[in-house]
Structures are given as structure tokens and as C-alpha cells.
DRENDO-1510 file (C-alpha; in Angstrom, 1 decimal, always signed):
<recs>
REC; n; res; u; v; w
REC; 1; UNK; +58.5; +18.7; -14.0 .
REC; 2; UNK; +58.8; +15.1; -14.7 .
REC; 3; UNK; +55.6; +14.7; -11.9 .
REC; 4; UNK; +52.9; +16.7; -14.5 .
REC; 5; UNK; +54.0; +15.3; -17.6 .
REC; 6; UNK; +53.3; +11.9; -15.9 .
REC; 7; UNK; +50.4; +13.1; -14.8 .
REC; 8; UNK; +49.3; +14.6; -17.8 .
REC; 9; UNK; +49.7; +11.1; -19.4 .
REC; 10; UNK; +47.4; +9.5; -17.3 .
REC; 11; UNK; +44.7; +11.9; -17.0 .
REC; 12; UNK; +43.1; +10.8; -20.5 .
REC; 13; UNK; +42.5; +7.2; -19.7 .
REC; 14; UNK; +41.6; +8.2; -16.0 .
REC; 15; UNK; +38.9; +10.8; -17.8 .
REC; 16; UNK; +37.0; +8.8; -20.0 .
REC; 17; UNK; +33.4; +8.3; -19.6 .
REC; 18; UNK; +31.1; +6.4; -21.7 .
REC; 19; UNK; +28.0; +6.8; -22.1 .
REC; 20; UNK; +25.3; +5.8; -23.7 .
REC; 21; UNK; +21.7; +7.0; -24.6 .
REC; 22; UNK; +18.8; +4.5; -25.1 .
REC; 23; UNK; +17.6; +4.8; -28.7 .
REC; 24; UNK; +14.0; +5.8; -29.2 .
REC; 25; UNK; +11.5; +2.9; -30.9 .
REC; 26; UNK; +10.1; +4.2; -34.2 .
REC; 27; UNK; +6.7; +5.1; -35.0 .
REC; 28; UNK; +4.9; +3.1; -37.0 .
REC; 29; UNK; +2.3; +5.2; -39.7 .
REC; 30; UNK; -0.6; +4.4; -41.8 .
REC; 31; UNK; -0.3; +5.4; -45.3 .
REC; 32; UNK; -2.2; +8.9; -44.3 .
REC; 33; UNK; +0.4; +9.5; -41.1 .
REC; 34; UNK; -2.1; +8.2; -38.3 .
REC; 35; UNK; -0.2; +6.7; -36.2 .
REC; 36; UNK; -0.5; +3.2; -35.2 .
REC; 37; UNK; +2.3; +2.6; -32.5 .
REC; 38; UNK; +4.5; +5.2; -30.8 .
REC; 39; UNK; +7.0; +5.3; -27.9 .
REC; 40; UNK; +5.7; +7.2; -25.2 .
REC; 41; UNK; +7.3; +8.2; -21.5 .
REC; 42; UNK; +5.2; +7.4; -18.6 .
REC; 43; UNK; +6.6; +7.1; -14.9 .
REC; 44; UNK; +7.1; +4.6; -12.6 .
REC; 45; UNK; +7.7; +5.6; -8.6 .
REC; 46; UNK; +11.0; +4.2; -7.4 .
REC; 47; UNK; +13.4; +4.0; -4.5 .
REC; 48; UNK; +16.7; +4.7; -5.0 .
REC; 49; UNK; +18.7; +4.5; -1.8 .
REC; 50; UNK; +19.9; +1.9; +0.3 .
REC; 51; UNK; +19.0; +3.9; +3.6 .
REC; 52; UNK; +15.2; +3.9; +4.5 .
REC; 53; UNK; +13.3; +7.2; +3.3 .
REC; 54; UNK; +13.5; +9.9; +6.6 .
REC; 55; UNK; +9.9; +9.2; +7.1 .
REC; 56; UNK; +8.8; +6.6; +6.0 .
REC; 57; UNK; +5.2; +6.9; +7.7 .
REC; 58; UNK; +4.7; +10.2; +6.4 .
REC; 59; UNK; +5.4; +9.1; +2.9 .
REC; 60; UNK; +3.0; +6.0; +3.1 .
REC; 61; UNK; +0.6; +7.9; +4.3 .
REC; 62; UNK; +0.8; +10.4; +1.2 .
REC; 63; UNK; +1.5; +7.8; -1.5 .
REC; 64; UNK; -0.8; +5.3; -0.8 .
REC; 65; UNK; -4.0; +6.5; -1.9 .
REC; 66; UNK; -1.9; +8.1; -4.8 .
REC; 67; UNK; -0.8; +4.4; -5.8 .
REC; 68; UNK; -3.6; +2.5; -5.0 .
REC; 69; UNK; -1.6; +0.2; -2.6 .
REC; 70; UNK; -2.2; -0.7; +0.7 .
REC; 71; UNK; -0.2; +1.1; +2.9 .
REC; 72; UNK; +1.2; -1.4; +5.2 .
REC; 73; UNK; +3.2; -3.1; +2.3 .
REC; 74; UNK; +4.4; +0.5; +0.7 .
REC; 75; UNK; +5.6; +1.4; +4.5 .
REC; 76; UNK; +7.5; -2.1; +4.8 .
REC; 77; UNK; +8.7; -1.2; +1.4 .
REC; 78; UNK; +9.8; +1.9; +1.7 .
REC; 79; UNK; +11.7; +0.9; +5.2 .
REC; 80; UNK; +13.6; -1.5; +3.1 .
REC; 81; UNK; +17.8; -1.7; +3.3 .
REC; 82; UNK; +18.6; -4.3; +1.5 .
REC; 83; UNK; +18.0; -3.1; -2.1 .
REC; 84; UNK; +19.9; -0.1; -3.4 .
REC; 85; UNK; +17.3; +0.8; -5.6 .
REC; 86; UNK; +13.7; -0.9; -5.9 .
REC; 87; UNK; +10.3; -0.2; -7.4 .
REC; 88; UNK; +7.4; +1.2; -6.0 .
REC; 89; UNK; +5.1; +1.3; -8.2 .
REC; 90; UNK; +4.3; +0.0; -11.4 .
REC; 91; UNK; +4.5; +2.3; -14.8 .
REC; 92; UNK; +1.5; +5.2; -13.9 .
REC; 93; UNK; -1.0; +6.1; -15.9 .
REC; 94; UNK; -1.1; +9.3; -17.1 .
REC; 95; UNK; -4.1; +10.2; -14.7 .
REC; 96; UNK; -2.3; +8.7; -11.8 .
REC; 97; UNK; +0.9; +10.7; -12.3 .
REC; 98; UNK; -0.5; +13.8; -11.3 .
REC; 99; UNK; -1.4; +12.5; -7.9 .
REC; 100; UNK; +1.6; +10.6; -7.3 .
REC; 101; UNK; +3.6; +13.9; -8.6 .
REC; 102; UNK; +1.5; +16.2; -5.7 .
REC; 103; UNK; +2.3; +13.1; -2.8 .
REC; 104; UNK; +5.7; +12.8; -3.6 .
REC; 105; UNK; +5.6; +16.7; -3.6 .
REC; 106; UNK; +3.7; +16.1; -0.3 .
REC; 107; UNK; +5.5; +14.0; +1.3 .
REC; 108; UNK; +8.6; +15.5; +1.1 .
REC; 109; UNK; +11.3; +13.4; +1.5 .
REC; 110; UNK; +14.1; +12.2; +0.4 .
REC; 111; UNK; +14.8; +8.7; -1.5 .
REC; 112; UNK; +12.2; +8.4; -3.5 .
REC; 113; UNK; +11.6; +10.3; -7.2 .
REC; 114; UNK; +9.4; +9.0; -10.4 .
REC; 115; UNK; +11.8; +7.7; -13.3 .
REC; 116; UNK; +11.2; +7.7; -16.8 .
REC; 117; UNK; +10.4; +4.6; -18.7 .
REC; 118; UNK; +9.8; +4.1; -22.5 .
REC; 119; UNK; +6.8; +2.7; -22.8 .
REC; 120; UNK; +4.8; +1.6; -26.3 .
REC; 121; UNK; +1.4; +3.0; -26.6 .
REC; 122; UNK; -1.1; +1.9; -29.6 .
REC; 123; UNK; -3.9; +4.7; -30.0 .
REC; 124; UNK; -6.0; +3.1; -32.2 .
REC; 125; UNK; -8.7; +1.3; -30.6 .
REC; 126; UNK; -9.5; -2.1; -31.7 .
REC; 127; UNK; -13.4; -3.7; -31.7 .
REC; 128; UNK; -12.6; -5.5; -28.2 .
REC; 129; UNK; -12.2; -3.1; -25.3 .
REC; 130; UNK; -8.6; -3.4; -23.8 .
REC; 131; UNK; -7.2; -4.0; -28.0 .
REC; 132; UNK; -5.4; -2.2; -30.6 .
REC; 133; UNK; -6.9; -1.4; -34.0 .
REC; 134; UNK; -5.1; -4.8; -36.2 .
REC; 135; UNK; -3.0; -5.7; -33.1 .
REC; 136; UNK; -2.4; -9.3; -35.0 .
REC; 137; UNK; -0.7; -6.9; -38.4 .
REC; 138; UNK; +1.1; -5.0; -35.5 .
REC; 139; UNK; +2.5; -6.8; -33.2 .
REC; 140; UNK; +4.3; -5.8; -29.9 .
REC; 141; UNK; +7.2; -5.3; -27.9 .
REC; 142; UNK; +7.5; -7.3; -25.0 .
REC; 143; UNK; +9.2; -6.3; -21.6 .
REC; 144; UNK; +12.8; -5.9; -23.3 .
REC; 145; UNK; +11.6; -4.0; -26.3 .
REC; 146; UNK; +11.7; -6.7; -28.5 .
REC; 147; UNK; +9.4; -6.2; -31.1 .
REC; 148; UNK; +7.0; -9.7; -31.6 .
REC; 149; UNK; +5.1; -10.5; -34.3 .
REC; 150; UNK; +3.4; -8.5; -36.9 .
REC; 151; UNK; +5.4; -5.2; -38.1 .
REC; 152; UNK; +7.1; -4.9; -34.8 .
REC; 153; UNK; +8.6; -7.9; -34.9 .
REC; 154; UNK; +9.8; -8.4; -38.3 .
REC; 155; UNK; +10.8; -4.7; -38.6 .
REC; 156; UNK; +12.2; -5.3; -35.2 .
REC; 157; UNK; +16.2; -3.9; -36.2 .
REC; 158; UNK; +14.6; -0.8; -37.9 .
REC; 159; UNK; +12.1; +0.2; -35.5 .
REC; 160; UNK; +14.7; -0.4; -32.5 .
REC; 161; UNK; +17.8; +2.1; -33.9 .
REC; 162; UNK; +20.8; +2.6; -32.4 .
REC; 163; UNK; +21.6; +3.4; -29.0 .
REC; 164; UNK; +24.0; +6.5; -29.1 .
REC; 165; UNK; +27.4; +5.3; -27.3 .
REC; 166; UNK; +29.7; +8.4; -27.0 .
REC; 167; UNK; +33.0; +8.8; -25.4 .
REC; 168; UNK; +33.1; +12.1; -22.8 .
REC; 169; UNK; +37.0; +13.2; -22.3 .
REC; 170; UNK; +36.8; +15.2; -18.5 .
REC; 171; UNK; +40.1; +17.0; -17.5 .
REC; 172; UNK; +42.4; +16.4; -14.8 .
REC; 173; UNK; +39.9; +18.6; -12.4 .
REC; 174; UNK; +37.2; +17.0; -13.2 .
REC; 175; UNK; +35.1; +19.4; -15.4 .
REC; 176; UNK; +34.2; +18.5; -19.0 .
</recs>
């Protein structure tokens, strides 16, 4: 009746989602393919609800030593309300992951989870412990992943892409 085809009218505009997919940073080669700067994913512990985690003791007490915090400030952390979501930690190494993986695993409650984050790595050591082999010819990205200087920053537009943007349809009921 006159009641669905309304309905039917309004269900595209009420069932559009957009979304949209960060675009990986390039690689940047030598001539021979060894690579000088790549986009890697490391992990970073956050919280992510606005109620306290369950047990909030019991999670200090694993994550700590995982983090390398003192656990009085991760416990008044992770008793926060006030924040819907909020960092724990900053971006792990890949050595740390694995412990912070098994005390999250340990710990066993809810609230807390390691997230993703892009993160550009240069492989090639430089002379000066803590440098990248010609860090001044390359460059960097800096915390927005803006590239600055060298190759990253004047090949910034190239080297960023595109961040896919797409347009999801979802019927009436909800599904895709």
C-alpha cells in the first residue's frame, strides 16, 4: 500500500553508509629494489569504553610489566570515565607486542584491545645509531603522515595515495 512505497522511498537515503579506507604510504626503492622506507603496522594498547575495565586491578597487574609503566598510573588510567576512548600505551615494538598480546590475553577483560596504526619504518641503518641510511635525501613523515623534507616530502602527493571513499547501500532490514 501507499505505507511501503513510502517506505521504500526513504530506505535508500536512510541506508547509506560511507566509508572510507586510509590509503597506504608508498614504498620508496633504491634503484636495485632495497627498500629505503616502507609503511609498516605496529600496535598501540588502547581503551575504548567509557565504563572502567571489569577489573581494573587485575589488568594493571598483567599489563604493567608488559608496558613498562608503573602500575599505579595504568590502574588510575584504566579506571578512567571520562574519555570514551583513550590510549594506553604508546605504538609497541614489535618485541613488546608479544607480551602485551599474552597480558591482554591474561588479563582477560573487557575494554581494552591493541589497535592498528600505520607506522613508517626506514630499514637501512645510517652511521649514527638511532639513524636512517641518507635520512637528509629521505626525509620523513611527521605525526599526520605528512611527508617532510627529502623524497618524502617533495613526493609527498604520490607517496600518500588516495584514501578509498565508497558508498555501502544497506536494505531496509539492515543487511548489506
Amino acid at each position: 500500500g501507499p505505507e511501503r512505497d513510502r517506505l521504500l522511498e526513504v530506505a535508500p537515503a536512510r541506508g547509506e553508509v560511507i566509508r572510507r579506507e586510509a590509503a597506504i604510504r608508498g614504498t620508496i626503492t633504491d634503484r636495485n629494489g632495497t627498500i629505503l622506507a616502507v609503511t609498516v603496522t605496529r600496535y598501540r594498547l588502547v581503551k575504548d569504553r567509557i565504563l572502567p575495565v571489569a577489573d581494573a586491578a587485575a589488568a594493571a597487574d598483567a599489563l604493567a610489566p608488559a608496558l613498562g609503566v608503573a602500575r599505579p598510573a595504568l590502574l588510575e588510567k584504566l579506571g578512567r570515565t571520562d574519555q570514551v576512548y583513550l590510549a594506553l600505551s604508546a605504538v609497541l615494538s614489535e618485541s613488546a607486542e608479544d607480551a602485551v598480546r599474552a597480558a591482554v590475553k591474561a588479563a582477560g577483560v573487557g575494554g581494552i584491545r591493541l589497535e592498528s596504526v600505520a607506522v613508517r619504518y626506514y630499514p637501512q641503518g645510517g652511521g649514527i645509531p638511532g639513524t636512517s641510511l641518507a635520512s637528509t635525501l629521505l626525509g620523513f613523515v611527521n605525526g599526520e603522515g605528512i611527508g617532510q623534507y627529502g623524497v618524502e616530502g617533495s613526493y609527498d602527493a604520490q607517496l600518500a595515495g588516495s584514501d578509498l571513499v565508497y558508498t555501502e547501500l544497506r536494505s531496509a532490514a539492515g543487511g548489506s
